[in-house]
Gaussian input, Z-matrix of N, CA and C with variables (Angstrom, degrees):
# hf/3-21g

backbone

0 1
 N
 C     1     B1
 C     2     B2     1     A1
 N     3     B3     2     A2     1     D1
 C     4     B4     3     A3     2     D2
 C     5     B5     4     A4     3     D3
 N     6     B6     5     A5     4     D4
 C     7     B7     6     A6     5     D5
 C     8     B8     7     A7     6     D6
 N     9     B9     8     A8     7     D7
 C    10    B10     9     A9     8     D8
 C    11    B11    10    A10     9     D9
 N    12    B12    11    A11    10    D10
 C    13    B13    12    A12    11    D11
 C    14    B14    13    A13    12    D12
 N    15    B15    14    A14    13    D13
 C    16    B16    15    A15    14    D14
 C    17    B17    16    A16    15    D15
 N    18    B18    17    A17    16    D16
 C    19    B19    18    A18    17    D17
 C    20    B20    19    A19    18    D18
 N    21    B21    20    A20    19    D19
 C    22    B22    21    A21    20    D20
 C    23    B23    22    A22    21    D21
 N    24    B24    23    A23    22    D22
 C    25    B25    24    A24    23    D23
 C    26    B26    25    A25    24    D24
 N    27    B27    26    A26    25    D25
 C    28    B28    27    A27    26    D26
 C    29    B29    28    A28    27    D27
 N    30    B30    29    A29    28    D28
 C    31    B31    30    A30    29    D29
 C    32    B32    31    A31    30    D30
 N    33    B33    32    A32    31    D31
 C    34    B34    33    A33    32    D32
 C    35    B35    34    A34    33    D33
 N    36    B36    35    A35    34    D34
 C    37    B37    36    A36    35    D35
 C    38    B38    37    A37    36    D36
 N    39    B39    38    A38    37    D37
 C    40    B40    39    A39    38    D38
 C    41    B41    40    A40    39    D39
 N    42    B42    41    A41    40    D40
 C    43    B43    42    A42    41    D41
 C    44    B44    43    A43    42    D42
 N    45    B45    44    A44    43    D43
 C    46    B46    45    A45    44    D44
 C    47    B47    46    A46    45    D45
 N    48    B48    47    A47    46    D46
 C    49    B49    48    A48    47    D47
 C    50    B50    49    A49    48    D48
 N    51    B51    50    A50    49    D49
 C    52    B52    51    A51    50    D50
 C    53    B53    52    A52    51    D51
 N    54    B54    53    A53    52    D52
 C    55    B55    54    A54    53    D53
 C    56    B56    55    A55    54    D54
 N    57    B57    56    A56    55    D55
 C    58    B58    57    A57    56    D56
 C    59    B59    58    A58    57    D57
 N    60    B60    59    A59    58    D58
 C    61    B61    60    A60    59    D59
 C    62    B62    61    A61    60    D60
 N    63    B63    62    A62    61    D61
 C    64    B64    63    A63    62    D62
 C    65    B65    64    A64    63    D63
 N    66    B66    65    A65    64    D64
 C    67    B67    66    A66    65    D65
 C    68    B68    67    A67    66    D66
 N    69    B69    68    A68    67    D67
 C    70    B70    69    A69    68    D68
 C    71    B71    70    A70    69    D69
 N    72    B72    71    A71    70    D70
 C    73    B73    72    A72    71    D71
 C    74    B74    73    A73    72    D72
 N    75    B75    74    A74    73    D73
 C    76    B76    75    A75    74    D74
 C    77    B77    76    A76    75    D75
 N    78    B78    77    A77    76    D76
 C    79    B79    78    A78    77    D77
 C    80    B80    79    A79    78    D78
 N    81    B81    80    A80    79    D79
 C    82    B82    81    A81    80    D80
 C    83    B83    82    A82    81    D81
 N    84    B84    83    A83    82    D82
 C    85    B85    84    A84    83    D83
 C    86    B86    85    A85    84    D84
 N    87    B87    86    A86    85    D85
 C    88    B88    87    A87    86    D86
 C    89    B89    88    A88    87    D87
 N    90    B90    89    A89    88    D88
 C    91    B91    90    A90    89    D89
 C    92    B92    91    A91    90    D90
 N    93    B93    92    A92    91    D91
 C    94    B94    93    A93    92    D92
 C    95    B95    94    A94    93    D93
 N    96    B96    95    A95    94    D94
 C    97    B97    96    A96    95    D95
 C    98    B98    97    A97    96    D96
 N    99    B99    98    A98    97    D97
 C   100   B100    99    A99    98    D98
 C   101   B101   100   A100    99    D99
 N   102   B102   101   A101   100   D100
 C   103   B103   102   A102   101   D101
 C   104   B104   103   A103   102   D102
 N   105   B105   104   A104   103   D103
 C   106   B106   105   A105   104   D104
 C   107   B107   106   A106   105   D105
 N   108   B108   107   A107   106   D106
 C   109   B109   108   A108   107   D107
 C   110   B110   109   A109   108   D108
 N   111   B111   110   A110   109   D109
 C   112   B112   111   A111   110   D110
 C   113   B113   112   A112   111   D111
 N   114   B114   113   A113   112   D112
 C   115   B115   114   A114   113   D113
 C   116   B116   115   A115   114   D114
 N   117   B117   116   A116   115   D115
 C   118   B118   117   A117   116   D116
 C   119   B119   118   A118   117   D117
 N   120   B120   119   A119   118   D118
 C   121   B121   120   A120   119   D119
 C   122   B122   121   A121   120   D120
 N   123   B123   122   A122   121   D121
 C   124   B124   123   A123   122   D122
 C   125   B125   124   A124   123   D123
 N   126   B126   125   A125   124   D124
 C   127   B127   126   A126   125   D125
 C   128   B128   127   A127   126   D126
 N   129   B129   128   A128   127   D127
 C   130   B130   129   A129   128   D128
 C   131   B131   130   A130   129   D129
 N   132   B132   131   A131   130   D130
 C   133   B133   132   A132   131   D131
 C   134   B134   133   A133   132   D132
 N   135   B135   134   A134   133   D133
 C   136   B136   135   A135   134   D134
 C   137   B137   136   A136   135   D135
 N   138   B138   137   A137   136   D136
 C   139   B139   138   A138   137   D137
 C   140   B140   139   A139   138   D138
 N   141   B141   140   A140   139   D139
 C   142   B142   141   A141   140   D140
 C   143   B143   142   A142   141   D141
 N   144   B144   143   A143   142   D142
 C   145   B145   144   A144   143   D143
 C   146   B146   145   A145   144   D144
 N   147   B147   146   A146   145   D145
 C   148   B148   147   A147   146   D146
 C   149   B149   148   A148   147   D147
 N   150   B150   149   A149   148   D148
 C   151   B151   150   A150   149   D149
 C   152   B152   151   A151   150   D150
 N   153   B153   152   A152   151   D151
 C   154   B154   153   A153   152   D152
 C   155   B155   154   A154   153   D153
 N   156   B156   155   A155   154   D154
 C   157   B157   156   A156   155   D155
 C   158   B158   157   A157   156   D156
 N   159   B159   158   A158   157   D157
 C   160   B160   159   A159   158   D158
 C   161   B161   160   A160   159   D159
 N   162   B162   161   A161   160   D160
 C   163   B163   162   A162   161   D161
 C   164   B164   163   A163   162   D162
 N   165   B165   164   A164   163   D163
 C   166   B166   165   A165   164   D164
 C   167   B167   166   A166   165   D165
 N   168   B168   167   A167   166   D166
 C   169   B169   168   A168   167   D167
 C   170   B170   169   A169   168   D168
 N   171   B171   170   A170   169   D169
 C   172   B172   171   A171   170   D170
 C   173   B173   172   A172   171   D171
 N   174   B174   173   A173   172   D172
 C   175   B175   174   A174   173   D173
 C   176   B176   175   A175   174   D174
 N   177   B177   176   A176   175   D175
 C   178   B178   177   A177   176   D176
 C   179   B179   178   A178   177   D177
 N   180   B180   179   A179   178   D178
 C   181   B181   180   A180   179   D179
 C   182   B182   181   A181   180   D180
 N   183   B183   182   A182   181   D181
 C   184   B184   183   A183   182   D182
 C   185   B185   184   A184   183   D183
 N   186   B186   185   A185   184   D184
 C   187   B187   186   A186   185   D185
 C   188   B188   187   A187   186   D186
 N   189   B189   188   A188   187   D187
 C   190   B190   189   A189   188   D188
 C   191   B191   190   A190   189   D189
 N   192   B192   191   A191   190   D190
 C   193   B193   192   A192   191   D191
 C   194   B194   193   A193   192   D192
 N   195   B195   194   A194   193   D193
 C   196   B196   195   A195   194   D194
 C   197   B197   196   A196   195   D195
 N   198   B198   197   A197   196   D196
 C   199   B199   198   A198   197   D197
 C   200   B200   199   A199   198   D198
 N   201   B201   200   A200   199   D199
 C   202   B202   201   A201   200   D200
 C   203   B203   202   A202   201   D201
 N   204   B204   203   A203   202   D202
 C   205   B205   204   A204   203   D203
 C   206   B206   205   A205   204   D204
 N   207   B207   206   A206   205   D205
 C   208   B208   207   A207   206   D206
 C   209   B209   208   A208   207   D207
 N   210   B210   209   A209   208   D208
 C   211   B211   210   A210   209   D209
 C   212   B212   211   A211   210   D210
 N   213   B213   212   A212   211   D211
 C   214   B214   213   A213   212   D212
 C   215   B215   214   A214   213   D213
 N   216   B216   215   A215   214   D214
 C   217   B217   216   A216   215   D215
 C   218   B218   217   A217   216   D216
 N   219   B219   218   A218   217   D217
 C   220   B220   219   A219   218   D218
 C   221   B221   220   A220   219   D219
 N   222   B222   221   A221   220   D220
 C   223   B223   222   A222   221   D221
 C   224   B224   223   A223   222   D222
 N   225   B225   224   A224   223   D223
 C   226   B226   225   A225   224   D224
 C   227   B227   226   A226   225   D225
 N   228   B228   227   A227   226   D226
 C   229   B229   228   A228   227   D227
 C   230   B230   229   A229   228   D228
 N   231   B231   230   A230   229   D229
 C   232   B232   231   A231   230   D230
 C   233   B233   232   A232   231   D231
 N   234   B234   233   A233   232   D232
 C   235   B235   234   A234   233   D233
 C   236   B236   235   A235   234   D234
 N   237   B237   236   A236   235   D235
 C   238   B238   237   A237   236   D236
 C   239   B239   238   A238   237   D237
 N   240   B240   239   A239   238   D238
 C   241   B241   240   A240   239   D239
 C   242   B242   241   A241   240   D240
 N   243   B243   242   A242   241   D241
 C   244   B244   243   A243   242   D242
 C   245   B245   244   A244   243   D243
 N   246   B246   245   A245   244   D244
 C   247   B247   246   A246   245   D245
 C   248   B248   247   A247   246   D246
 N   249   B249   248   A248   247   D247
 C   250   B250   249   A249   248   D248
 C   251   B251   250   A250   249   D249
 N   252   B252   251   A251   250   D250
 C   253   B253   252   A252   251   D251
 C   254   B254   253   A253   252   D252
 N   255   B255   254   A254   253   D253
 C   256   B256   255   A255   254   D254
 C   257   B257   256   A256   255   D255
 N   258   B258   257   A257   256   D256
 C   259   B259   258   A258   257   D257
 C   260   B260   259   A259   258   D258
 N   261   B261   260   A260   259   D259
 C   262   B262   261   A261   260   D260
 C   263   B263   262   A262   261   D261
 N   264   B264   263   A263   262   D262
 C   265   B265   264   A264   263   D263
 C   266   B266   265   A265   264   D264
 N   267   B267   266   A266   265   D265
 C   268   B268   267   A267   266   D266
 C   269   B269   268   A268   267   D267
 N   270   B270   269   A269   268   D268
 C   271   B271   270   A270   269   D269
 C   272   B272   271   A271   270   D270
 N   273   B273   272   A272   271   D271
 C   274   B274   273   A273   272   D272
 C   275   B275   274   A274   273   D273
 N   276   B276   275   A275   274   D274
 C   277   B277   276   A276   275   D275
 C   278   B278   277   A277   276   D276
 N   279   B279   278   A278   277   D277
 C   280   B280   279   A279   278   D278
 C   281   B281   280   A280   279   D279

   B1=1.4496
   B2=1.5239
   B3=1.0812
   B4=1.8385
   B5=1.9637
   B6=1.5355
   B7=1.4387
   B8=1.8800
   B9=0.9771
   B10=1.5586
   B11=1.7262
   B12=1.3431
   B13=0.9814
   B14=1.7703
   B15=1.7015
   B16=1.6425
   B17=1.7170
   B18=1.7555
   B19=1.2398
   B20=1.5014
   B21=1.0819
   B22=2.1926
   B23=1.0305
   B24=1.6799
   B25=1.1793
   B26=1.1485
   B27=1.7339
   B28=1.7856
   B29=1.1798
   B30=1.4687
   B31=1.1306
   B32=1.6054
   B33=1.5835
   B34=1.2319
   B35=1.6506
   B36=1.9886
   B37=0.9246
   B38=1.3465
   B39=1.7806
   B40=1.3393
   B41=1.2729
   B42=1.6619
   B43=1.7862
   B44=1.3654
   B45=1.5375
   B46=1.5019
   B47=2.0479
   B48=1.0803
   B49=2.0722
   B50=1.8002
   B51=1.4362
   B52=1.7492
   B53=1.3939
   B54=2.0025
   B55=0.8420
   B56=1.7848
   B57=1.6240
   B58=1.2835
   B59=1.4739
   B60=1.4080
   B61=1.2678
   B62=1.4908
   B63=1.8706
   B64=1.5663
   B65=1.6380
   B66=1.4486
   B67=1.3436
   B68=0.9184
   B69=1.5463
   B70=1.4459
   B71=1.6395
   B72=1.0084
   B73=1.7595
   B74=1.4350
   B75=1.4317
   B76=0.9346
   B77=1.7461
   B78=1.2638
   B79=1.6366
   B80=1.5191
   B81=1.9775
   B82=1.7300
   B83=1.4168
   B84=1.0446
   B85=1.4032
   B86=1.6471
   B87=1.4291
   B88=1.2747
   B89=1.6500
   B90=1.2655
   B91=1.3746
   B92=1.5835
   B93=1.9297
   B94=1.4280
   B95=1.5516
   B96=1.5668
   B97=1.8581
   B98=1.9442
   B99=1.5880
   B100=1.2143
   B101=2.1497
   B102=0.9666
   B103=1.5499
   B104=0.7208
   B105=1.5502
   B106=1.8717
   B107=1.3636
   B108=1.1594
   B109=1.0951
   B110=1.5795
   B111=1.4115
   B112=1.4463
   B113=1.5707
   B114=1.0966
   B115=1.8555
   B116=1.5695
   B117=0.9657
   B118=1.8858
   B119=1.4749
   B120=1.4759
   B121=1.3850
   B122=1.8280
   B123=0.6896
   B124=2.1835
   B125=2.0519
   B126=1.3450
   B127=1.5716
   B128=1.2275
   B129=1.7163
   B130=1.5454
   B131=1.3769
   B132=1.3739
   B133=1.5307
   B134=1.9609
   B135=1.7994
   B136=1.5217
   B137=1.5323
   B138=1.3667
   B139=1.9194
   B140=0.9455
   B141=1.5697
   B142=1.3667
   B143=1.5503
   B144=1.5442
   B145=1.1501
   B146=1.8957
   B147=1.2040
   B148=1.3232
   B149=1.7883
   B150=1.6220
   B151=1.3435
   B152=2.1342
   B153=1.1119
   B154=1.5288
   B155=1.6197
   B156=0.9811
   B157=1.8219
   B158=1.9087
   B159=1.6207
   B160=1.6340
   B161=1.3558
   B162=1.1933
   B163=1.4208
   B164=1.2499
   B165=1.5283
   B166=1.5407
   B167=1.8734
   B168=1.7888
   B169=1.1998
   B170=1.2525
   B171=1.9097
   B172=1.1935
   B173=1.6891
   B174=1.4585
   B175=1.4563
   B176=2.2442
   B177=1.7232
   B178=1.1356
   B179=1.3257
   B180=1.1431
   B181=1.9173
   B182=1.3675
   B183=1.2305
   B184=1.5675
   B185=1.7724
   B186=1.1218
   B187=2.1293
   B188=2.0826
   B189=1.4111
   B190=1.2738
   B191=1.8883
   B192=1.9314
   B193=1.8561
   B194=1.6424
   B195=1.3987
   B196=1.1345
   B197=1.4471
   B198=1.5618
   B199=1.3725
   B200=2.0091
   B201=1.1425
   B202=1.2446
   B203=1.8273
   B204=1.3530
   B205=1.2908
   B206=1.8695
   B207=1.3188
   B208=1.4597
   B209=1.5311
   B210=1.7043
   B211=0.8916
   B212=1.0636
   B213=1.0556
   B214=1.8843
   B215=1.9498
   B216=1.1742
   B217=1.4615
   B218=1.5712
   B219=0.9940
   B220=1.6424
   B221=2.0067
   B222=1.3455
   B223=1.6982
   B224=1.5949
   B225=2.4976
   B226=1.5683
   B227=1.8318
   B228=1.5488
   B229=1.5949
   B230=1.7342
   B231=1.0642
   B232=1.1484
   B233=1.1372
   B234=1.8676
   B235=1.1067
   B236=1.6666
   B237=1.7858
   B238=1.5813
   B239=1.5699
   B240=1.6621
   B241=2.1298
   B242=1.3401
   B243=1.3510
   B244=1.4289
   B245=1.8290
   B246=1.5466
   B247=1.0377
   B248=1.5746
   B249=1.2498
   B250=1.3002
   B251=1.4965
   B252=1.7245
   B253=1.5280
   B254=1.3417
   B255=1.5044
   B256=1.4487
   B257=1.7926
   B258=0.8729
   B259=1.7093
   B260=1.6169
   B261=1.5327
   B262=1.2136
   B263=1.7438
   B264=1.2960
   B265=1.4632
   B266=1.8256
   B267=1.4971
   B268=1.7112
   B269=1.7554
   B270=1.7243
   B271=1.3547
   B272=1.4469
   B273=1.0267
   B274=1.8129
   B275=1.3543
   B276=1.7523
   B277=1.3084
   B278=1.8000
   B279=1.2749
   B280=1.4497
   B281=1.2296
   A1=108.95
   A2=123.84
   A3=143.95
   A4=91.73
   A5=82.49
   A6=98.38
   A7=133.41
   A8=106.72
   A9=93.92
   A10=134.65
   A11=109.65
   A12=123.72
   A13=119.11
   A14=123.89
   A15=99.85
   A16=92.67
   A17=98.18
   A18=115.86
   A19=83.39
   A20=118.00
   A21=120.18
   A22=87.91
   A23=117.75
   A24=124.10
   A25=123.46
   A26=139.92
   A27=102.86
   A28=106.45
   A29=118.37
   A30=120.26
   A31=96.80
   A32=128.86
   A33=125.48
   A34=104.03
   A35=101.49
   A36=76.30
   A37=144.62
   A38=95.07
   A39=107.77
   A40=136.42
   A41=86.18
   A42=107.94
   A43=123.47
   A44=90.62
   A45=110.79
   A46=98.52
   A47=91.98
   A48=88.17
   A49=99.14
   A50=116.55
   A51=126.35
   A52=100.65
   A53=117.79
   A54=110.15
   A55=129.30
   A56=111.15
   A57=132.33
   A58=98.12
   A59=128.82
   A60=134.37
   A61=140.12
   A62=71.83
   A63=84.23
   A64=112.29
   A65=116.95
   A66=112.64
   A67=142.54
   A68=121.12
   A69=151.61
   A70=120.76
   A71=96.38
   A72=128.45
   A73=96.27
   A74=122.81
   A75=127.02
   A76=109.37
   A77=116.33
   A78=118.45
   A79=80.15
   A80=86.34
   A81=108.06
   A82=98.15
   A83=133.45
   A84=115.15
   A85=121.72
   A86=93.67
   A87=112.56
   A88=107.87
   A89=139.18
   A90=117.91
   A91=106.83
   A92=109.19
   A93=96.64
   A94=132.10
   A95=82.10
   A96=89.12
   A97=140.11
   A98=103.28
   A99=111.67
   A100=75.47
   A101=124.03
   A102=131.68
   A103=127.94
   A104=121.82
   A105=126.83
   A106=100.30
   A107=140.14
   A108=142.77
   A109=145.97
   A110=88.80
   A111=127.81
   A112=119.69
   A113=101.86
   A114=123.31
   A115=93.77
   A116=131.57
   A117=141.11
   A118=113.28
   A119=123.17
   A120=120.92
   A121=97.76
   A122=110.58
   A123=112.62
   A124=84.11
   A125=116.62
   A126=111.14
   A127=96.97
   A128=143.06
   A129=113.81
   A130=112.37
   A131=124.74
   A132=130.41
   A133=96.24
   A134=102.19
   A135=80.70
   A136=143.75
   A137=104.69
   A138=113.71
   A139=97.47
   A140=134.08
   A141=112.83
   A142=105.05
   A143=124.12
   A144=114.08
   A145=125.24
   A146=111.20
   A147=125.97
   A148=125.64
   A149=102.82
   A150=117.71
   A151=86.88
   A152=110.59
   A153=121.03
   A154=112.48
   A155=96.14
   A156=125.17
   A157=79.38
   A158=99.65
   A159=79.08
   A160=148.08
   A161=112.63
   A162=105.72
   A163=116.84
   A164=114.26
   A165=131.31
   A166=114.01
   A167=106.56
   A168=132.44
   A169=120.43
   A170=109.12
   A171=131.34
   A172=102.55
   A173=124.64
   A174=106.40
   A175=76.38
   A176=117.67
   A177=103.22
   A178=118.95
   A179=124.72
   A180=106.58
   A181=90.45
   A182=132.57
   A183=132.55
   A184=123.63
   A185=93.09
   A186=104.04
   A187=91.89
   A188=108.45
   A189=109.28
   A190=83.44
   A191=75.55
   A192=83.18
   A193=110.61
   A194=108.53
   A195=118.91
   A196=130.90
   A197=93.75
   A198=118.17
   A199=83.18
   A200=121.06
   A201=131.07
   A202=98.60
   A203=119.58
   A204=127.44
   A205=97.66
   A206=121.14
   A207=121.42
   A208=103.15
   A209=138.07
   A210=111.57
   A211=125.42
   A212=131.49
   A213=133.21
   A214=101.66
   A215=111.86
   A216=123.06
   A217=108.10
   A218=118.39
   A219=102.73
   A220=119.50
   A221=95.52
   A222=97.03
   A223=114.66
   A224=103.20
   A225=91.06
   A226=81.54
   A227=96.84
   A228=93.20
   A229=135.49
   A230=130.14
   A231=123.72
   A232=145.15
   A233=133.73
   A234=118.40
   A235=111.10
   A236=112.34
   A237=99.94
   A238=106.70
   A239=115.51
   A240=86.51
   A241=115.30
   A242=114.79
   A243=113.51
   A244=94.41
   A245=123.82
   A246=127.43
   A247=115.08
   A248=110.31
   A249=138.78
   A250=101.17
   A251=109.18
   A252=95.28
   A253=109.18
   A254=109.09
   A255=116.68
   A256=132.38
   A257=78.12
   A258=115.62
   A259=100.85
   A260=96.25
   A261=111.76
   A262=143.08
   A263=80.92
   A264=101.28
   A265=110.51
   A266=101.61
   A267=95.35
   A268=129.07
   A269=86.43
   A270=100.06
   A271=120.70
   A272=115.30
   A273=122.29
   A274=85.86
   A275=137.72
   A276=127.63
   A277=117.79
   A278=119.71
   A279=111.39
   A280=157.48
   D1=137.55
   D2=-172.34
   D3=-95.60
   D4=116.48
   D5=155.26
   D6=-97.91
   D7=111.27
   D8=-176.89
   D9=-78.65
   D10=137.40
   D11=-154.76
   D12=-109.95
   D13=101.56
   D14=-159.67
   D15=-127.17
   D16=133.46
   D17=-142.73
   D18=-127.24
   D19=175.78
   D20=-170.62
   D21=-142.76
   D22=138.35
   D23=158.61
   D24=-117.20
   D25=171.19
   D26=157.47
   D27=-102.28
   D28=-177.26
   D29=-126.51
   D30=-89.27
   D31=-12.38
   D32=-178.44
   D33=-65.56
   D34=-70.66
   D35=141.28
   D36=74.79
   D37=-172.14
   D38=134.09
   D39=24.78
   D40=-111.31
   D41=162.01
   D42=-10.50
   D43=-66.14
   D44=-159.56
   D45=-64.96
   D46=-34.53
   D47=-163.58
   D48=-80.72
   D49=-9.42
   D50=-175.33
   D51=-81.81
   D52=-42.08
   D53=179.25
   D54=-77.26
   D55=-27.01
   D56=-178.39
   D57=-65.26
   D58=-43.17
   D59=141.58
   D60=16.84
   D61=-85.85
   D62=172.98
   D63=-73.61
   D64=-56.56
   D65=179.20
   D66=-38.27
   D67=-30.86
   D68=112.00
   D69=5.58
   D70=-60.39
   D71=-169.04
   D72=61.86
   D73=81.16
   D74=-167.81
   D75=-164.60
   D76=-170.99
   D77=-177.43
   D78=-129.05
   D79=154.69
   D80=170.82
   D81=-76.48
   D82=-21.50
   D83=174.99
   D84=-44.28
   D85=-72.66
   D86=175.57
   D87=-57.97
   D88=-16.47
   D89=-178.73
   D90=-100.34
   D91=-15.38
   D92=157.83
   D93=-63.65
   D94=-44.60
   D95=160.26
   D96=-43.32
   D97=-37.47
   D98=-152.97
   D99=-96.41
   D100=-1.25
   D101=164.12
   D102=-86.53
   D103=-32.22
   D104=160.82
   D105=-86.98
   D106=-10.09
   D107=147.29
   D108=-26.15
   D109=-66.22
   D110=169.10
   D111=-77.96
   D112=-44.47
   D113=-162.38
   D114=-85.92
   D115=-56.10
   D116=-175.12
   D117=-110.87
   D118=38.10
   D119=-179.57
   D120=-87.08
   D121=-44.55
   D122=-169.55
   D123=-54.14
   D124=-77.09
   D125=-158.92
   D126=-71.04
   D127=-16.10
   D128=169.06
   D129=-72.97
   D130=-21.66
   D131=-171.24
   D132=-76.78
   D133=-66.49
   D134=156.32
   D135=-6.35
   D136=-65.51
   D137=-172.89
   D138=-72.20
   D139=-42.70
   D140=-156.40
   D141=-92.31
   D142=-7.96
   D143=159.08
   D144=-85.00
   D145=-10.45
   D146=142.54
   D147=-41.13
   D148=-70.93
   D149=-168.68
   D150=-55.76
   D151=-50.02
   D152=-173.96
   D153=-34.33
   D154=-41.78
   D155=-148.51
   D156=-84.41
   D157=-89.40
   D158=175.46
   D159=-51.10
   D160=-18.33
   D161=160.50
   D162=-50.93
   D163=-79.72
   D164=176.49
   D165=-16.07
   D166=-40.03
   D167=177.67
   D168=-56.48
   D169=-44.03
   D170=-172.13
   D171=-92.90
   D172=-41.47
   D173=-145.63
   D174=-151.29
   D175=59.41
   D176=158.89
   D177=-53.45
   D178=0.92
   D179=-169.39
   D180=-107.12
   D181=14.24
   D182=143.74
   D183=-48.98
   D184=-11.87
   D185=-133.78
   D186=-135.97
   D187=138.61
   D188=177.77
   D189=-126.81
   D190=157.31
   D191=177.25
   D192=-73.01
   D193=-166.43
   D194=170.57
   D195=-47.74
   D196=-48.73
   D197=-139.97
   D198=-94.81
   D199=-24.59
   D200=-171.54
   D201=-82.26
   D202=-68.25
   D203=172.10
   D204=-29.08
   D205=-84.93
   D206=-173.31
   D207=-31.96
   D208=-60.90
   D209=-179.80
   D210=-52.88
   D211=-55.00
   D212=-157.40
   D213=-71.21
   D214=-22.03
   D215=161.85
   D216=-64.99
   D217=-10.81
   D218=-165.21
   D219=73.25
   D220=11.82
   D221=-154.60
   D222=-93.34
   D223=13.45
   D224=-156.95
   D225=-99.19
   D226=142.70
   D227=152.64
   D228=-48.07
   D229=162.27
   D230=130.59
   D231=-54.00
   D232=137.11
   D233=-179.14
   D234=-46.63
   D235=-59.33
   D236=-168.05
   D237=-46.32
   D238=-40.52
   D239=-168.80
   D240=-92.38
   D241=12.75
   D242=176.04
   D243=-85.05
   D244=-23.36
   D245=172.59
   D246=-53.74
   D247=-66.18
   D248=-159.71
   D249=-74.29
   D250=-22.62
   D251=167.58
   D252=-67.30
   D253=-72.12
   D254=179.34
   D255=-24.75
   D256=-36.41
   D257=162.61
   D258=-41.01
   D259=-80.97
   D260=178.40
   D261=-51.75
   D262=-23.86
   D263=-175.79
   D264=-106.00
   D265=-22.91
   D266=156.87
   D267=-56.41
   D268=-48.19
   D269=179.14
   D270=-72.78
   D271=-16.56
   D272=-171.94
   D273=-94.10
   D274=-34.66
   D275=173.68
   D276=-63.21
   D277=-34.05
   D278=144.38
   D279=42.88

């Protein structure tokens, strides 16, 4: 759900972000947006890896491990090519 947000400008301004706007081909909405965007992206990524963190805190049986995710993905090797990697990577170590 979109919360709305009403902010004052003066009227230059204004002007000036209606016209960047248009040139844009775009809405001031969205170019105020793509500005809190830009300007506060590191501490909004922060919170929401915060809000993440407590959940996980509150309700881990939300959340599968790693090693669980790869299975149900289809993503675990086989013993033989997990062999044949190792394999591979002894000998390329060499």
């Amino acid at each position: 759900m979109a919360k709305r947000l009403l902010i004052s400008l003066d009227d230059e301004r204004y002007e000036d972000l209606r016209r960047l706007a248009f040139e844009k081909k775009t809405s001031m909405a969205d170019l105020v947006r793509y500005a809190i965007e830009k300007v506060w992206e590191d501490e909004l990524d922060a919170m929401v890896g915060l809000r993440g963190m407590e959940h996980y805190t509150k309700h881990p049986e939300d959340y599968v491990s790693w090693d669980e995710a790869k299975k149900e993905l289809g993503l675990e090797l086989s013993s033989r090519a997990a062999s044949k990697r190792d394999a591979r990577a002894r000998k390329a170590a060499s």
